[in-house]
Every structure is written in C-alpha cells, then in structure tokens.
N, C-alpha and C positions, 0 to 999 in steps of 0.2 A: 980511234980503236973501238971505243964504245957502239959506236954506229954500225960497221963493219961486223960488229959479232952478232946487233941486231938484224944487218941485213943476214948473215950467214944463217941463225937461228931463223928466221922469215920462211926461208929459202929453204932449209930443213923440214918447217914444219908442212910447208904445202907439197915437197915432195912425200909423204909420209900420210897425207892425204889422197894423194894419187893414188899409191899402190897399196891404201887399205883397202879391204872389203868394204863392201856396200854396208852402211847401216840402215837398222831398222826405220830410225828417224830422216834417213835419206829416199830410201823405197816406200815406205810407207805402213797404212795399215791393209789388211784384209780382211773381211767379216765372212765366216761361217754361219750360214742362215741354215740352223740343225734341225730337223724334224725328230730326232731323239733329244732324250736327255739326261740319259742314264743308259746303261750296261755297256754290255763289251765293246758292241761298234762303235758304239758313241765315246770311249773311253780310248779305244783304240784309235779312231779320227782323231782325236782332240790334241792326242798326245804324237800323231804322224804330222799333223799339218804343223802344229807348232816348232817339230826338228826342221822340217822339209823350208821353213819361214827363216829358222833361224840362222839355217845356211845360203840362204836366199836374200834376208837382210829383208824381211817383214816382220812387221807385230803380226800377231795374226788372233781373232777376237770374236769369241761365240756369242752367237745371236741366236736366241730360240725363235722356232717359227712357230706361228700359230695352230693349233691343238688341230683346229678343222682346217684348216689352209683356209682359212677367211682372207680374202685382198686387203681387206682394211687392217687384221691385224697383225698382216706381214709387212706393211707398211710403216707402222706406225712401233713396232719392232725395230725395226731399218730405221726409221727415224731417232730413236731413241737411242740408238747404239752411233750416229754417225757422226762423224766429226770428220774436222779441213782434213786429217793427215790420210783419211779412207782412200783407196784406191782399186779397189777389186772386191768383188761379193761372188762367193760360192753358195750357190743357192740349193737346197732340195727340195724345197717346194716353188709348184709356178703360180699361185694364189697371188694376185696382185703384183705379179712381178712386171705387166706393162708400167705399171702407174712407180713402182720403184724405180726403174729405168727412166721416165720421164721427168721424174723428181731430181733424178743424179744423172744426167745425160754423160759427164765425163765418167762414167762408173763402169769399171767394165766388169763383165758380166757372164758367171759361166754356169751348168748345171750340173749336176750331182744326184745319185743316189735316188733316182724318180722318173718318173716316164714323160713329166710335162706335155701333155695331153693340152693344154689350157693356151698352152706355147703352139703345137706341133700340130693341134687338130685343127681345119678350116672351119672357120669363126667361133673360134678358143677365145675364151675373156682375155687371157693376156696373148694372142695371135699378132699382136700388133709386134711385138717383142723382136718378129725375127726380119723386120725390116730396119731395125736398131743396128747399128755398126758397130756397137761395144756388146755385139750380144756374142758368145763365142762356142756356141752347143752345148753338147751335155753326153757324159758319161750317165747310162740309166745303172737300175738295180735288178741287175742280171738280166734278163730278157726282154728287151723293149716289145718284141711280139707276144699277143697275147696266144697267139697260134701256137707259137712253139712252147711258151708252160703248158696248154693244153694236151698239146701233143707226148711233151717230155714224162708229164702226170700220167697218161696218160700207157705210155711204155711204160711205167714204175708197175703202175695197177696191173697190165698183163704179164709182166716179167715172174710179180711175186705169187701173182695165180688166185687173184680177191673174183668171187664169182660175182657178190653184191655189193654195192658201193653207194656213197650216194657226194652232192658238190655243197659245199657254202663257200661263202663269197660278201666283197662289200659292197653296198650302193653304186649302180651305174655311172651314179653324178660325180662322184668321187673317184672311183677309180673302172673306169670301163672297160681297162683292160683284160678285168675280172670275167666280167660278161663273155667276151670273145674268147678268154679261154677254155669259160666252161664252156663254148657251143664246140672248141677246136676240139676238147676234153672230147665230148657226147660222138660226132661225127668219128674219131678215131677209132672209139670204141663200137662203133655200128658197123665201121669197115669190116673189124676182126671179127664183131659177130656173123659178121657172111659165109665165112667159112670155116669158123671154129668150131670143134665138135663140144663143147661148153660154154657157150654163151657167157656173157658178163652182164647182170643185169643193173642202171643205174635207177638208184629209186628216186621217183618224183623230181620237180624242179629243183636246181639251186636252191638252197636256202638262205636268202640274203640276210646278213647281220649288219645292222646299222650301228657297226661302231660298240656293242656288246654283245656279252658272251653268249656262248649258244644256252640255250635253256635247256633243262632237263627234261623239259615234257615232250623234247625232240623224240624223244625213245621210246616214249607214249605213242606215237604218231605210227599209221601204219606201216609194216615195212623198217621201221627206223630198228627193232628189238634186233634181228638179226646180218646186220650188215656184217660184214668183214672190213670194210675201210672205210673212214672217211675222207674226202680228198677236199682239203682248206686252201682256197685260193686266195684268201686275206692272210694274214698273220696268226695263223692255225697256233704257235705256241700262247699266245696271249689268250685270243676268242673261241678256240675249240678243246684245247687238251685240255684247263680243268675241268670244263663238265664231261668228258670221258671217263677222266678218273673217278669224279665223281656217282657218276653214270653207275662205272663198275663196282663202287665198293655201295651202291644200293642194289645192285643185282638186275638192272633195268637195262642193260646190252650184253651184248657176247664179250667174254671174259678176254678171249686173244684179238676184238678190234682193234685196228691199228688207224694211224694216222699218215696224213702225205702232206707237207705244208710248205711253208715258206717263211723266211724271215729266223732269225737267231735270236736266241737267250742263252746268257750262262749261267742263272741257276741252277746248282750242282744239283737240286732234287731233279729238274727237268731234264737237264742234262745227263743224268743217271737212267733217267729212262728212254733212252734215246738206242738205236741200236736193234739190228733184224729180231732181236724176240720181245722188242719191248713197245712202249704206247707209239711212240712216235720214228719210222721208219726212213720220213726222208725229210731233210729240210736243202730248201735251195733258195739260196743269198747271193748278194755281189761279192764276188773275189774282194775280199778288203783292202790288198794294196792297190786297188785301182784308183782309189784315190789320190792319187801320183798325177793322173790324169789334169782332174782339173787344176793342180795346184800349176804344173807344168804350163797347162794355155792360158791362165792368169798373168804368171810370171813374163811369158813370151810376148803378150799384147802389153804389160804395163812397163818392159824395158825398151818396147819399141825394136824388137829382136821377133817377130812372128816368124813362124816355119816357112820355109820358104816354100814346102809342096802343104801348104795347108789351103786346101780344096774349097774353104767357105762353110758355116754352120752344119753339123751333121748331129744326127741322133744317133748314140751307140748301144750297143750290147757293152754291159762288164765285162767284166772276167768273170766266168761262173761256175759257184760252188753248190755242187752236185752234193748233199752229206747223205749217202745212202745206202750204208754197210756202216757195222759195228765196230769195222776195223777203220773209217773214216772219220767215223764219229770220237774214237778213242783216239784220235790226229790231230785231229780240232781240238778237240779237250786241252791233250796234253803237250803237241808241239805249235800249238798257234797262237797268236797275239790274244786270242779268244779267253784262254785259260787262263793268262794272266793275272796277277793281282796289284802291278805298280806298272810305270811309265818304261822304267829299265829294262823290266823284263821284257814287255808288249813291241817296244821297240829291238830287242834282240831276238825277240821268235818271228820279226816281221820275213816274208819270205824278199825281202830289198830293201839294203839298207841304202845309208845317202850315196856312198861310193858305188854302189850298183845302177843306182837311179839318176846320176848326177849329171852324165853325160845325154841323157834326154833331154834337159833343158838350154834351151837357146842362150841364156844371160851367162850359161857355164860354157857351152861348147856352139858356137856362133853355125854349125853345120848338122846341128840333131836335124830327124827327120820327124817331122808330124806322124808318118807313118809306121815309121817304128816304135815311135813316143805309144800309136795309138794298139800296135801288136803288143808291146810289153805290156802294157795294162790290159790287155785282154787275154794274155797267158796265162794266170797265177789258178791252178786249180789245185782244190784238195788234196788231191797226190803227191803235191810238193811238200805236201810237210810230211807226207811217209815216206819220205826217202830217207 
C-alpha cells in the first residue's frame, strides 16, 4: 500500500510539473545592459521588463553600461554581472558588443534604445556582430535616420515661424547620427528658404558639446544674443536648457528663446517648463512601450519558438514620441508611465498591459507574427495617452 501511494504521489507530482508555468530558474536569467540609470525611462524599463520576465518565467537583471560606451567597460560589466543561469542580453549600447558576443557565444543577443552604428556601419568596431547567429537586431531610439530628425526638427522650426536658429549636437565618433541630421536639418531649411518670403536664418556651424553643458559665453559669440531657437540634437534637456535658463535670468539671450530637443526628464522644474509658451517646445523620444520588442525576440529565440515570418536581423525605428504642444506635454506628465512615482502606478498608465501584449510572444501563442509583434511596437504615440 505504502509503495502504491508513493507511486501515486510520484505520478502527481510530475504531472503538476508539466502543467506549471515555466519558472524563472527553468528559463533562466536576462541582463539588461542600461545606458540610463536613473529617472523615468529608466524606472519605467526596469519595472516593464521585470513584469513582462515574470510572466515569461525570467529573472531579468540590470547591468550598467559604460558612462562612454567604452568596449572594455561594457565587457567587463557583462562579465561581472554573468553567471551559468544567463541566457539573453538586452543591450543599448554597441561598445564592445563583438568581443561580449564572442566571450558568450550561446548568448543571445538583441538591441535596444540606440542606433548601433558600431554594429550597423561597414567597419563598425563591433561590425563583426552581425554575422553572429545569436545576434537578433535592434529596436533603436526613435529615428534610426538621421535624415528624418533633421527633417522632422526641422518642420518643428518652420511650423512655429523661429526666423534665427542655430544646431548643437555631440561628437561624430559617438553618435554620428547627430552630424547627418544637422546637414539633413541645414539642407531642409535651404529648400524653404527658396521660396519663402522670410527667410530662416541658421547661425554658424553646429555647436559640438563633448559630453557638457553648453557654456554661457555661447551668447557672447556673434549672432548667439538674438536667436529665437535652439535646436539640440544630443540630449538638449541635460546639455542645453540649464544654460538657457541661465542665459536668461543673466539677460545674455532673448527672453521668449525657445528650445527643440530630444531625450526625456521628469523633473517637475523641467517639466514645468515644457509647453508652446515655455523654454522647452519639443522633445522626441522612443515610444516607451516599445520595449515589448526586444523582450519579445529574446524570449522567441531562447524558447526555441522564433517567428516564423522573422525576415533575419533588421534595424528599426521606435515607436515615436513627438511631445510638441502643451496639451501633449500635460499627457506625458499626467497620464504616462513618465509621471509616475512607484512601480504600480508606471505599470498601470503603461499604454499595454501583459494581456494586451501577450499574444505577441511565441512561448505564449506558438502563431504571433514578427510582423505585427514589429507594428505594435511601433504604434504607441503620444496621442494615446489623450484619449
């Protein structure tokens, strides 16, 4: 009898193994390799990837990447974070990402939130990358073309009717997308100056910022006293708008310049002045739930479930958040994961929850399509949260 209740109990327990869910410690871990490391996107990721893991039956484990994208100390990052149970790396920066890849050859490997230039460009330091089989592309951060932030900056400036303008931007070697958008930027604006009966004049070159702020002697410099915009093709909230402010409350620029940037903060000071009469007029970022994306082609390659119409590595566009009206900006603010201030919340103003997003992933619905996986992550724009 005794035996009998052992086999029954046996036989119970490994059926009840079958029809659990996957655990974490069965799928594994995945490392987020963050180029942030603080505010909203960063808090917003942190706390999407880890539900999106939990239903997926992943740990899932923040790794800072290096301050410059150094190769070596994204490496050595990765190495420090890595253990047997690792199975997937969400990476946003491509700094040394060959030599990670060759290190972890079973690691599979996908991008996020960056252009990977270093990946993408013929003979990019990590170029080697994309002849790797565990490499799986890359959702960028919002406009992979430097063409079209040019362009899109570009309409912003003649829509709002700025006569003088001038560009900054960071290092070439860094992000050279920068470059091409301000030539896309300058070109746009030479078009319309053909046959505009007002001209737009841009002053002087680019202003490159390596990585700090813009100085105040900017205003000093000819031409710089009376601009009407600046247009920040780096991270205009960080590197341009305090010395604007600054700028103004010494009396050294025009009292109503404004600003065109890119990149998010939610600094309620900054964020307060965001909006058509205020310092800062446009910011444009990646749609934040598109990071749905890579978590999705993670999960599909390490279940051994890939898409079946998945076409082979590709570089994408986001989903792109246009903030450029005061009535978009007051959206953000107050109905977006942005505004948040805990996990519960940021996760209920997300515009896709798990049951929304669920059926995208292969390990859930054995017939998602790559291609819809890749339309719904590139739908989510600021409008959705003014509905």
């Amino acid at each position: 009898m005794k035996k009998l209740i052992a086999v029954v109990m046996t036989l119970a327990m490994l059926l009840s193994l079958a029809v659990a869910p996957a655990s974490a410690a069965e799928h594994g871990k995945i490392l987020y390799l963050s180029n942030l490391n603080s505010g909203a996107q960063y808090e917003f990721y942190v706390a999407y990837l880890k539900m999106m893991g939990e239903h997926l039956g992943y740990d899932v484990e923040i790794v800072y990447a290096d301050g410059y994208n150094d190769p070596a100390g994204n490496l050595k990052n990765v190495k420090n974070a890595y253990t047997s149970d690792v199975v997937g790396l969400i990476a946003t920066q491509d700094g040394g990402l060959i030599n990670i890849m060759e290190e972890y050859p079973d690691l599979w490997v996908v991008g996020f939130f960056s252009d990977f230039d270093a990946v993408f460009t013929e003979g990019g330091t990590s170029a080697g990358v994309l002849e790797k089989d565990h490499f799986l592309g890359l959702m960028g951060d919002n406009y992979i073309s430097g063409e079209a932030v040019g362009e899109a900056y570009a309409e912003e400036v003649i829509e709002r009717g700025y006569k003088k303008v001038s560009t900054c931007m960071f290092p070439f070697y860094a992000y050279p997308k920068h470059t091409v958008a301000d030539a896309a930027f300058r070109a746009y604006i030479e078009n319309y100056n053909a046959t505009a009966a007002e001209p737009i004049e841009i002053v002087g070159d680019a202003t490159v910022l390596n990585f700090s702020p813009l100085e105040t002697n900017y205003f000093f410099e000819e031409g710089h006293d009376d601009l009407d915009c600046i247009v920040g093709f780096c991270a205009g909230t960080t590197f341009v708008y305090p010395t604007v402010v600054e700028a103004k409350s010494m009396g050294i620029c025009k009292e109503d310049m404004q600003i065109i940037t890119g990149g998010f903060d939610n600094d309620p000071d900054l964020m307060a002045d965001c909006g058509d009469d205020k310092n800062i007029v446009r910011l444009t970022t990646a749609a934040f739930e598109s990071i749905i994306w890579p978590m999705a082609m993670i999960d599909a390659a390490i279940s051994g479930n890939m898409y079946k119409d998945y076409p082979g590595v590709e570089r994408l566009d986001s989903g792109i958040m246009a903030i450029n009206s005061t009535e978009k900006f007051e959206a953000v603010i107050n109905n977006s994961p942005m505004g948040a201030t805990n996990d519960e919340d940021r996760l209920s103003k997300a515009l896709a929850s798990w049951d929304d997003m669920k059926d995208y992933f292969t390990s859930v619905n054995p017939d998602a399509s790559y291609k819809a996986l890749t339309e719904f992550c590139q739908s989510f724009k600021v409008e959705d949260y003014m509905k």
